[in-house]
C-alpha positions as CSV (number, residue, x, y, z in Angstrom):
1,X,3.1,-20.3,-14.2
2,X,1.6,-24.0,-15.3
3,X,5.0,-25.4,-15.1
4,X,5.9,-23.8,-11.5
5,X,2.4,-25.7,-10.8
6,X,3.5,-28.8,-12.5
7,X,6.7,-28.5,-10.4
8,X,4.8,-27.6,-7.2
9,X,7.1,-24.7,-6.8
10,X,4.3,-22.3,-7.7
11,X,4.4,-19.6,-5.0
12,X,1.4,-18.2,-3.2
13,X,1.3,-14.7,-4.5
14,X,0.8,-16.3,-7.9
15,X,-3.0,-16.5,-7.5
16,X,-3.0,-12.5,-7.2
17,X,-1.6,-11.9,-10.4
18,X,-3.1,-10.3,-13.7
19,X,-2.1,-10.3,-17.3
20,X,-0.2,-7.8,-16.9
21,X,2.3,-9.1,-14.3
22,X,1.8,-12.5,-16.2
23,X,3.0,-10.3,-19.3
24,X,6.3,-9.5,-17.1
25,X,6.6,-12.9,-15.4
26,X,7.0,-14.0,-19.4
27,X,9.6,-12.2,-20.1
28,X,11.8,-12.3,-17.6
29,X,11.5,-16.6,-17.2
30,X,13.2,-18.6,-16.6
31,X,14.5,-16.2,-13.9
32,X,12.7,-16.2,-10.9
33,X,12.1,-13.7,-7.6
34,X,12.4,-14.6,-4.1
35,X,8.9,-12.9,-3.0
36,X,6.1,-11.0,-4.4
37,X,7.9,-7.6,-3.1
38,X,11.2,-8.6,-5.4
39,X,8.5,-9.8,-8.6
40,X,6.5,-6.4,-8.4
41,X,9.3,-3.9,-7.8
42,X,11.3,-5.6,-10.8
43,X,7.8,-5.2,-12.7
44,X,7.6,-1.6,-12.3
45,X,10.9,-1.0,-12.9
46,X,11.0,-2.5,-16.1
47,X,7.7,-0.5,-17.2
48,X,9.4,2.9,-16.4
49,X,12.1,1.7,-19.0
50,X,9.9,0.5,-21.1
51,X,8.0,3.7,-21.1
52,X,10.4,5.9,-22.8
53,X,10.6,3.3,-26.0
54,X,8.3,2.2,-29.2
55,X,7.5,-0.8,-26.5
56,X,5.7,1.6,-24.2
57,X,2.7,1.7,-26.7
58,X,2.5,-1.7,-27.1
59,X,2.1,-2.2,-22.9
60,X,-1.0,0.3,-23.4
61,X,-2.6,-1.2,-26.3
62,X,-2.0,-4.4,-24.0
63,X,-3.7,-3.3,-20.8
64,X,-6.9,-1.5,-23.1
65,X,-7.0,-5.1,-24.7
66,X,-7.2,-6.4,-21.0
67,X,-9.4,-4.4,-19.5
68,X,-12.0,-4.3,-22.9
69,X,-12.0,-8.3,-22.8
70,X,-12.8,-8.1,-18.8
71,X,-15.8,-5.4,-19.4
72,X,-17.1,-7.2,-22.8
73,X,-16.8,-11.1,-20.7
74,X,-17.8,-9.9,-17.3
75,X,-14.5,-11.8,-15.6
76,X,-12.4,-9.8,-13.2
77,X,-9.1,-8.9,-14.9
78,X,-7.2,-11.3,-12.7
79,X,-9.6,-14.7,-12.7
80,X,-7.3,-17.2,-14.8
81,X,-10.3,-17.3,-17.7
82,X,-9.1,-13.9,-18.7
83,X,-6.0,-14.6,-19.4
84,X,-7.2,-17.6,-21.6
85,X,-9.7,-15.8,-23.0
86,X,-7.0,-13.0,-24.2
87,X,-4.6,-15.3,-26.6
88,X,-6.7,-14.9,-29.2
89,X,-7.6,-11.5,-28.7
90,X,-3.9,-10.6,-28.9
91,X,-3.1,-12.8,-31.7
92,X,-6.1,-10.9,-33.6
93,X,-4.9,-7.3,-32.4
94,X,-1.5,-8.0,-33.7
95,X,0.0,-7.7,-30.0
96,X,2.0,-10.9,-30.0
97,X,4.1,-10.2,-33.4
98,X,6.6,-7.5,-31.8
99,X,9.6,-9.4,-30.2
100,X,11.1,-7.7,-27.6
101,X,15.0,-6.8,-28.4
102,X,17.5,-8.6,-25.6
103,X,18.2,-5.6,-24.3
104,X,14.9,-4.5,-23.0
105,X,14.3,-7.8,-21.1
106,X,14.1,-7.9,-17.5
107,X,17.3,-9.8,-17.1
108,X,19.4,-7.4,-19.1
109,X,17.5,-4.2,-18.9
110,X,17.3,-4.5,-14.9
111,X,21.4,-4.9,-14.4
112,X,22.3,-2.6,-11.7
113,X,18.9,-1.3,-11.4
114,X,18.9,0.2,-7.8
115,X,14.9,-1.4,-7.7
116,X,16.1,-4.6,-8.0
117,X,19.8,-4.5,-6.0
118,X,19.3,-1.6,-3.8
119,X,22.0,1.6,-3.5
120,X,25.1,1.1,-5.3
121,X,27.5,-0.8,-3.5
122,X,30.1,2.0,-3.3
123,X,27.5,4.6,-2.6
124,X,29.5,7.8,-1.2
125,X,27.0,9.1,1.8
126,X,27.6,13.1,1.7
127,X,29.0,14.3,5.1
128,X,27.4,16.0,8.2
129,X,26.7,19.5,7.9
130,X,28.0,22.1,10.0
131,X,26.4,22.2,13.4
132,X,24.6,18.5,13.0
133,X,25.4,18.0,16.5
134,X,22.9,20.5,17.8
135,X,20.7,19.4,14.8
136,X,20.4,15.8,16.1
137,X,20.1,16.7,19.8
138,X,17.0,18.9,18.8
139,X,15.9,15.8,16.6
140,X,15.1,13.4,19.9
141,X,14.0,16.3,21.9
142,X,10.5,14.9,22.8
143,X,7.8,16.9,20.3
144,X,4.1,15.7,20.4
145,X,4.0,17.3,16.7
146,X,2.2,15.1,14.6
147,X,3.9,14.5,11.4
148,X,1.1,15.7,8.7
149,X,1.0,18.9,10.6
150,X,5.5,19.1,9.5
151,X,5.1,16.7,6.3
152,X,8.7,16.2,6.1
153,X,11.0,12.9,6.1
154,X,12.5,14.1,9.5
155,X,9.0,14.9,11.3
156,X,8.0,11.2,9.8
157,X,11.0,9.4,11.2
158,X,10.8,11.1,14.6
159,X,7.2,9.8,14.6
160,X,7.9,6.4,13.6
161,X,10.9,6.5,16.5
162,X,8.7,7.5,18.8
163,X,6.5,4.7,18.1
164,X,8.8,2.2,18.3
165,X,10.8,3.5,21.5
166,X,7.2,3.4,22.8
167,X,7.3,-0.4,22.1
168,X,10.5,-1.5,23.8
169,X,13.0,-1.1,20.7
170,X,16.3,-0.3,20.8
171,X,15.9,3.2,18.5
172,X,19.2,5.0,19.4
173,X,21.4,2.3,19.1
174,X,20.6,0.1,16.0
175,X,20.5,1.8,12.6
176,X,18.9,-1.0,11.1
177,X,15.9,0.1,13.2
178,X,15.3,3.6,11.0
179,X,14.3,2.5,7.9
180,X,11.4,0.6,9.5
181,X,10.5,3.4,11.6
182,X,10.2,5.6,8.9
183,X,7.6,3.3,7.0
184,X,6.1,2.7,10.1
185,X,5.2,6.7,11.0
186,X,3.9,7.1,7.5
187,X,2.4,3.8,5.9
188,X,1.7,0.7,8.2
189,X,-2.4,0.5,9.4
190,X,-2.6,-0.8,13.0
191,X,-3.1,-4.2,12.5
192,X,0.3,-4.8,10.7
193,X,2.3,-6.9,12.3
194,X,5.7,-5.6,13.6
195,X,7.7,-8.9,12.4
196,X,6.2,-7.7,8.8
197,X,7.8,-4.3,8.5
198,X,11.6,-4.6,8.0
199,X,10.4,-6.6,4.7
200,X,7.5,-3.9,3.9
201,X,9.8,-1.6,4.7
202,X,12.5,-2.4,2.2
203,X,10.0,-3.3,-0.5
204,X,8.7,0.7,-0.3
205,X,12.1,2.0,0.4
206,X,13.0,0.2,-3.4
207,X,9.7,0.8,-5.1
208,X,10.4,4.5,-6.1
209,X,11.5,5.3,-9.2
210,X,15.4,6.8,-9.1
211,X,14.6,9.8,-9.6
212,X,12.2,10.7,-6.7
213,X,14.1,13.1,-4.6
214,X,13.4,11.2,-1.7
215,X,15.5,7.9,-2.8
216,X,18.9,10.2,-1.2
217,X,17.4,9.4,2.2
218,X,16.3,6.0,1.7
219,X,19.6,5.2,0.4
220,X,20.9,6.6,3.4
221,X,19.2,4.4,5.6
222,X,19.7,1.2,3.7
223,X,23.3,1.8,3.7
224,X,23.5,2.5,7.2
225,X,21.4,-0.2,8.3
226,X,24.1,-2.6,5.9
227,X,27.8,-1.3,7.4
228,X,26.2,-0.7,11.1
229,X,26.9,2.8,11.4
230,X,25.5,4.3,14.4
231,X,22.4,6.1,14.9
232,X,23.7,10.2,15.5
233,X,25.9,9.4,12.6
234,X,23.0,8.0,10.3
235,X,20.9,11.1,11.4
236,X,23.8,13.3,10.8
237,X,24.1,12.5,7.3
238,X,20.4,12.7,6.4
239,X,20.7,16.1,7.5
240,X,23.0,16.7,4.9
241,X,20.2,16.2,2.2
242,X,17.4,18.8,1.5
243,X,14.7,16.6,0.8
244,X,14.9,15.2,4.6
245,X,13.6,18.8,6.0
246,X,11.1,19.2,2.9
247,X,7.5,18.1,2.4
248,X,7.6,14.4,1.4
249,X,7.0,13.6,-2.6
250,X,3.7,12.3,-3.5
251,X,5.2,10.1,-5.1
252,X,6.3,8.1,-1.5
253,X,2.4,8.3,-0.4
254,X,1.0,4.9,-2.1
255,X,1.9,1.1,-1.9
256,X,3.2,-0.3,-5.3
257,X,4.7,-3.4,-3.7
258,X,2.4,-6.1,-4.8
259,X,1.2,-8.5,-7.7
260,X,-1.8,-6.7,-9.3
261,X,-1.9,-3.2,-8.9
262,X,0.5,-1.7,-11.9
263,X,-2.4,-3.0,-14.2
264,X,-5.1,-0.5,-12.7
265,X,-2.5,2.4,-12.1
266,X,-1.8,2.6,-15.9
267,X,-5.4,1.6,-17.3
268,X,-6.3,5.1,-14.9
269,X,-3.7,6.9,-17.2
270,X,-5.1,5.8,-20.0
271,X,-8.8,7.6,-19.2
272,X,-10.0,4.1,-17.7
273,X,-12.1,4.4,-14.7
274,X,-12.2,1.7,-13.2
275,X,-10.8,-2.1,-13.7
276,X,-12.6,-5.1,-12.1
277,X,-10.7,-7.4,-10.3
278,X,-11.6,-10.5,-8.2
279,X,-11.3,-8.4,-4.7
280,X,-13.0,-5.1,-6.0
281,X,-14.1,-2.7,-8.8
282,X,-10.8,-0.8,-8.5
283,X,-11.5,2.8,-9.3
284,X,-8.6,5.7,-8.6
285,X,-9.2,6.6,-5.5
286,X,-9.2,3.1,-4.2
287,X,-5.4,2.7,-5.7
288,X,-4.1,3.1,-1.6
289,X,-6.8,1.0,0.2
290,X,-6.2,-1.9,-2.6
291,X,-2.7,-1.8,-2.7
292,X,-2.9,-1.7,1.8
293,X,-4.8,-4.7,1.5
294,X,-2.9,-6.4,-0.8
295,X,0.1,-6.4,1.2
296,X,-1.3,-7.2,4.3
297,X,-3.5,-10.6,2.8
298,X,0.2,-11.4,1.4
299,X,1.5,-11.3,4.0
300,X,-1.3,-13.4,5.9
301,X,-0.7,-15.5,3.5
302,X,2.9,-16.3,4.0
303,X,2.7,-17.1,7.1
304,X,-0.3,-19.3,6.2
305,X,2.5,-20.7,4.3
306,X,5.0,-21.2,6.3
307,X,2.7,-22.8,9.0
308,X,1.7,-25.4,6.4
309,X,6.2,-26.3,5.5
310,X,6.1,-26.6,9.5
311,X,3.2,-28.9,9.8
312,X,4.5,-31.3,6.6
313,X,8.4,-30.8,8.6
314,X,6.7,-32.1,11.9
315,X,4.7,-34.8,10.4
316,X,7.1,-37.5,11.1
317,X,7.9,-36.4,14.9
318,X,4.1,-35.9,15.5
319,X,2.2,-32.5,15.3
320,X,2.9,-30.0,18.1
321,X,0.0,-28.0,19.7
322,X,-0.5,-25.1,18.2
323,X,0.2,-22.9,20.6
324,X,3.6,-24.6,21.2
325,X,4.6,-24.4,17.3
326,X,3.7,-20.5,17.1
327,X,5.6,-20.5,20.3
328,X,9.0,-21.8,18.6
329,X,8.0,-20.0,15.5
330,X,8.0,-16.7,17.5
331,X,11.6,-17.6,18.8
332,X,12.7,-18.5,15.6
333,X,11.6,-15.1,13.8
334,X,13.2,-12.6,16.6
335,X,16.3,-14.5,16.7
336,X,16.3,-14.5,12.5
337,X,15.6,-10.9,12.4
338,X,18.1,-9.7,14.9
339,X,20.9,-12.1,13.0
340,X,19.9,-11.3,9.7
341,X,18.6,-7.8,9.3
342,X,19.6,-6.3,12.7
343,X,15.8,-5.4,13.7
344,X,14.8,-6.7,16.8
345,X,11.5,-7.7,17.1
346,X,8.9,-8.1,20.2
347,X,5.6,-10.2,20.2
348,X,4.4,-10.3,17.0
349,X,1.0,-8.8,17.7
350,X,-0.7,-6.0,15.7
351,X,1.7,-2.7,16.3
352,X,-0.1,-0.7,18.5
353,X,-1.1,3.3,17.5
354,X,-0.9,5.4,20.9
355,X,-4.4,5.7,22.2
356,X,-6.0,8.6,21.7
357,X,-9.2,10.2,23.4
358,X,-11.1,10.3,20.2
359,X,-15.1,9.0,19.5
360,X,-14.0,7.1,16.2
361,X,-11.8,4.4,15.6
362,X,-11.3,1.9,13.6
363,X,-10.3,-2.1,14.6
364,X,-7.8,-3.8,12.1
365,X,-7.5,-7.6,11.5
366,X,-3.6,-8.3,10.3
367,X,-5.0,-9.5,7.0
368,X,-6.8,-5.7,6.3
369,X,-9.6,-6.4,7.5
370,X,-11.3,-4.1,9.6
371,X,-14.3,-3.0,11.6
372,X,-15.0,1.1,12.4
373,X,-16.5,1.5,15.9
374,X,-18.2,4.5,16.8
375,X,-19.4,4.8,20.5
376,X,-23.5,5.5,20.6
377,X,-23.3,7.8,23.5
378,X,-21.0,10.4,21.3
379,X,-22.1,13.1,19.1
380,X,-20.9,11.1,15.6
381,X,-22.0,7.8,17.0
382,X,-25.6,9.6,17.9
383,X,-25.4,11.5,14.0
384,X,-24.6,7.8,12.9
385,X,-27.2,6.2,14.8
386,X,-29.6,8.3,13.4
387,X,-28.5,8.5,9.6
388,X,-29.0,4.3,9.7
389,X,-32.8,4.7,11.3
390,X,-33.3,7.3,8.1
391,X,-31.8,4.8,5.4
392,X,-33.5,1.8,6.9
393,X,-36.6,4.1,7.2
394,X,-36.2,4.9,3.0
395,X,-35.8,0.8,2.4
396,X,-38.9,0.0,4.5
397,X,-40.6,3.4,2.4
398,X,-39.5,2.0,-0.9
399,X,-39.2,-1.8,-1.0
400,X,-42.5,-2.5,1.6
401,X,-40.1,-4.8,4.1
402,X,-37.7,-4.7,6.4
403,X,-33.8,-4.6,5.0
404,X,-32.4,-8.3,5.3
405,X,-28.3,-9.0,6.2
406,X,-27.5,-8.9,2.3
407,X,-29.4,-6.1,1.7
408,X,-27.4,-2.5,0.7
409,X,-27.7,0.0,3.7
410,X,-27.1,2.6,1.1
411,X,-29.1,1.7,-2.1
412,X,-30.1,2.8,-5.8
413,X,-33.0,4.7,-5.1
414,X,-34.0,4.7,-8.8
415,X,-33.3,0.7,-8.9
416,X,-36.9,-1.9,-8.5
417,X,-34.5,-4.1,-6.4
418,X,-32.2,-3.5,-3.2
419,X,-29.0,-2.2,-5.0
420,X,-25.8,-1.1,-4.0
421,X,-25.2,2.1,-4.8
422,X,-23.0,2.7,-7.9
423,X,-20.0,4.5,-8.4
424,X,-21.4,7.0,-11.3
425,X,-24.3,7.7,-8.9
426,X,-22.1,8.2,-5.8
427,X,-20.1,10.5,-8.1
428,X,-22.9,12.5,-8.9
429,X,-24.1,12.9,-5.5
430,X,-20.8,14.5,-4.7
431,X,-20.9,16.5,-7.8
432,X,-24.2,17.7,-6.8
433,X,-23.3,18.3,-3.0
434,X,-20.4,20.4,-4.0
435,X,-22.3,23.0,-6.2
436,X,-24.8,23.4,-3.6
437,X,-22.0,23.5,-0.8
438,X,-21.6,27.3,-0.4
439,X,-25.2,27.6,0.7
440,X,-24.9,24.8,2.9
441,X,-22.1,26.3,4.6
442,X,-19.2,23.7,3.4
443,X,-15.9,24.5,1.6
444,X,-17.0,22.9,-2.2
445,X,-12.6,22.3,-2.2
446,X,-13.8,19.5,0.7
447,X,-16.1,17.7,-1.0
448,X,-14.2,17.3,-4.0
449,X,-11.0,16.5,-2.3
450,X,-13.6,13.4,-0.9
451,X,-14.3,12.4,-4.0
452,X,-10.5,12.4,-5.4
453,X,-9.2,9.9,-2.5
454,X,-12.6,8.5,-1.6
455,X,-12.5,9.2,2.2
456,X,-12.7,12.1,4.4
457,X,-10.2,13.0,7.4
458,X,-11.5,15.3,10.4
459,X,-10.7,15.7,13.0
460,X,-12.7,13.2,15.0
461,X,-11.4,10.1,12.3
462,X,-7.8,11.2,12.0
463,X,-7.2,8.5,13.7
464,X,-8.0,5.6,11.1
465,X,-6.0,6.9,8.6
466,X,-2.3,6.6,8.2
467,X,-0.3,9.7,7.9
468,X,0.6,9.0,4.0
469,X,-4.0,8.8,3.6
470,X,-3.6,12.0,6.1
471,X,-1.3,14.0,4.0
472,X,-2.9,12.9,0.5
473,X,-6.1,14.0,1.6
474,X,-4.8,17.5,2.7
475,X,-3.0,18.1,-0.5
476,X,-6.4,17.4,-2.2
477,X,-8.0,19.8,-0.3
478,X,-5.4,22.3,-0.9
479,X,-5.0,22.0,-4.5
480,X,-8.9,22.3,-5.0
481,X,-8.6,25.5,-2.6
482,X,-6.5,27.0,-5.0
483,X,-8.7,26.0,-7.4
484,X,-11.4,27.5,-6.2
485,X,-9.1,30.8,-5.3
């Protein structure tokens, strides 16, 4: 890192990383990756391999050494301090002894790793099934199903087509256009932008580990995408796999895609319960919204990035107008993308979701940001309006004045001070609201299915969530239903 900053070749996803993808940077240097989406797929890759060896011990006593200096110091886990901070913590713990044999370091241990190269080169796709023709024919009939009521790859990809028909693209006759589709229906928030999502796209599609039973499918599409095979014939060969007409792995539901989030995903396997980072206290359930905002701010930041290489190309012409340089810059893009990965693309504004007649919705900003808007002449907007008149009520009640802008709307009611509510107290509130929920008249196996992913779907909000948050929440529930069989 210092001497890519020396160099000036430092790229901007280096200021989100933690030790831990410092740790992997280490050994796989002097090599280097062509974006963050290449550096953290190669990263998880090589801890899956590493988990099966002595090494894997060694990566856990490393991230509890991590995350015990961050609690014991009171700096996030990826401020640059830490990672000061930790040399002589390891040196002391006997973590920085163990060399790493040569054939366990990235550059050897990652050869021909389908994460890092995609499918196999001579990848034999299996053939159409009997009757595929009829198959396919009922595949574009037009269905209004929503895909987490049919959680399968084919309802998802039929969503995601839909979508993108919807916008203008050319869904029946470029195969490169699937693979995005398919992410889209199931991942992307609103405000990601459509230029975005052939790269998101792939970066998911190659995150999985080998062995999910969905990486048939998404091989499939990558290879199709690559030797331009046509649409019907793509579809007629997914068809041909089980997994594309069975409920979709959990393990396809979350973004891993991005510097900083393998740290908190295996501190949470270890019995951690939360790691503080310089964006959030990261607690499980928070693993999707972190790793959604993560790859949108990248992504912001990019072409943050690539606005600053055109200013410093223009300086010696003079500067162009703004509006003029995003102009060409918006050429430039759908042109690259239709030569280079065979997606067309459209004005790259925020992919719109079909409207939908319902009172809550929520506003995203293409950097994650976002802003929920509940109409006040609606039955949740009235419930809402008066649920803030109650809390402000309490903070008058308790504190003797009126709440200020940086005060907590929700607050620690045992705290002297205006205090945000914590996570062991919001915990317990839920705990508490689920043994009492049978004589309220809720299903307990709702409340606790809140608490596991940290947000609620209804009806009224399906529409904020994505259909991966939609589907992880109803496995929740169902799981704690059978629980509570």
């Amino acid at each position: 890192m210092a001497y890519a900053q020396h160099e000036g070749s430092d790229p901007y996803w280096f200021q989100e990383i933690d030790p831990l993808d410092a740790l992997f940077l280490g050994t796989a240097w002097p090599q280097s990756f062509r974006d963050e989406f290449e550096f953290a797929n190669a990263r998880d890759a090589w801890l899956r391999i590493l988990r099966g060896t002595q090494y894997g011990e060694g990566i856990q006593r490393f991230v509890r050494e991590v995350v015990s200096a961050s609690e014991e110091l009171g700096i996030p886990v990826d401020d640059g301090e830490l990672m000061l901070a930790l040399a002589g913590r390891l040196e002391a713990a006997g973590l920085d002894g163990r060399r790493l044999p040569r054939r366990l370091l990235p550059r050897m241990a990652l050869q021909g790793s389908r994460t890092v190269y995609g499918p196999p080169r001579d990848l034999r796709l299996p053939d159409p099934p009997d009757g595929v023709k009829e198959r396919v024919r009922r595949f574009w009939k037009d269905s209004a199903e929503e895909p987490w009521a049919n959680d399968t790859p084919q309802a998802v990809l039929r969503h995601g087509l839909r979508r993108f028909h919807d916008a203008g693209l050319p869904v029946k006759k470029e195969s490169a256009m699937l693979l995005p589709a398919f992410y889209a229906g199931l991942m992307t928030k609103p405000g990601e932008l459509l230029e975005d999502m052939g790269a998101h796209a792939s970066a998911w599609a190659l995150s999985l580990d080998e062995t999910s039973v969905l990486v048939p499918v998404l091989d499939i599409l990558m290879v199709a995408a690559e030797i331009e095979m046509s649409v019907a014939e793509t579809l007629g060969r997914l068809f041909a796999v089980p997994a594309f007409t069975e409920p979709l792995p959990s393990d396809a539901l979350l973004w891993t895609s991005s510097p900083g989030l393998a740290l908190p995903r295996l501190a949470f396997e270890l019995d951690i319960p939360a790691v503080s980072t310089l964006e959030t206290v990261v607690t499980p359930d928070l693993l999707d919204w972190v790793g959604m905002h993560a790859r949108m701010r990248l992504s912001a930041a990019a072409r943050w990035s690539a606005a600053d290489l055109e200013d410093m190309d223009s300086a010696e012409g003079g500067q162009a107008e703004p509006d003029e340089r995003w102009a060409e810059r918006r050429e430039a893009v759908r042109e690259a993308l239709l030569r280079k990965v065979r997606k067309k693309s459209i004005e790259p504004a925020a992919f719109k979701r079909p409207q939908l007649d319902r009172p809550v919705e929520r506003i995203w900003n293409a950097d994650g940001s976002s802003v929920v808007r509940i109409p006040a002449d609606t039955a949740p907007g009235k419930r809402w309006k008066d649920g803030v008149e109650g809390q402000m009520a309490a903070f008058r009640e308790k504190f003797g004045r009126e709440p200020g802008p940086d005060d907590p709307l929700f607050f620690d009611p045992d705290a002297d001070e205006p205090t945000p509510l914590t996570r062991e107290h919001f915990d317990d509130m839920m705990l508490d609201l689920a043994e009492r929920a049978v004589e309220m008249g809720i299903d307990p196996a709702f409340v606790h299915a809140w608490r596991e992913v940290g947000y609620v779907v209804t009806a009224e909000n399906m529409s904020m969530f994505t259909t991966a948050e939609v589907l992880a929440f109803k496995r929740a529930l169902a799981r704690h239903r059978q629980a509570w069989a």
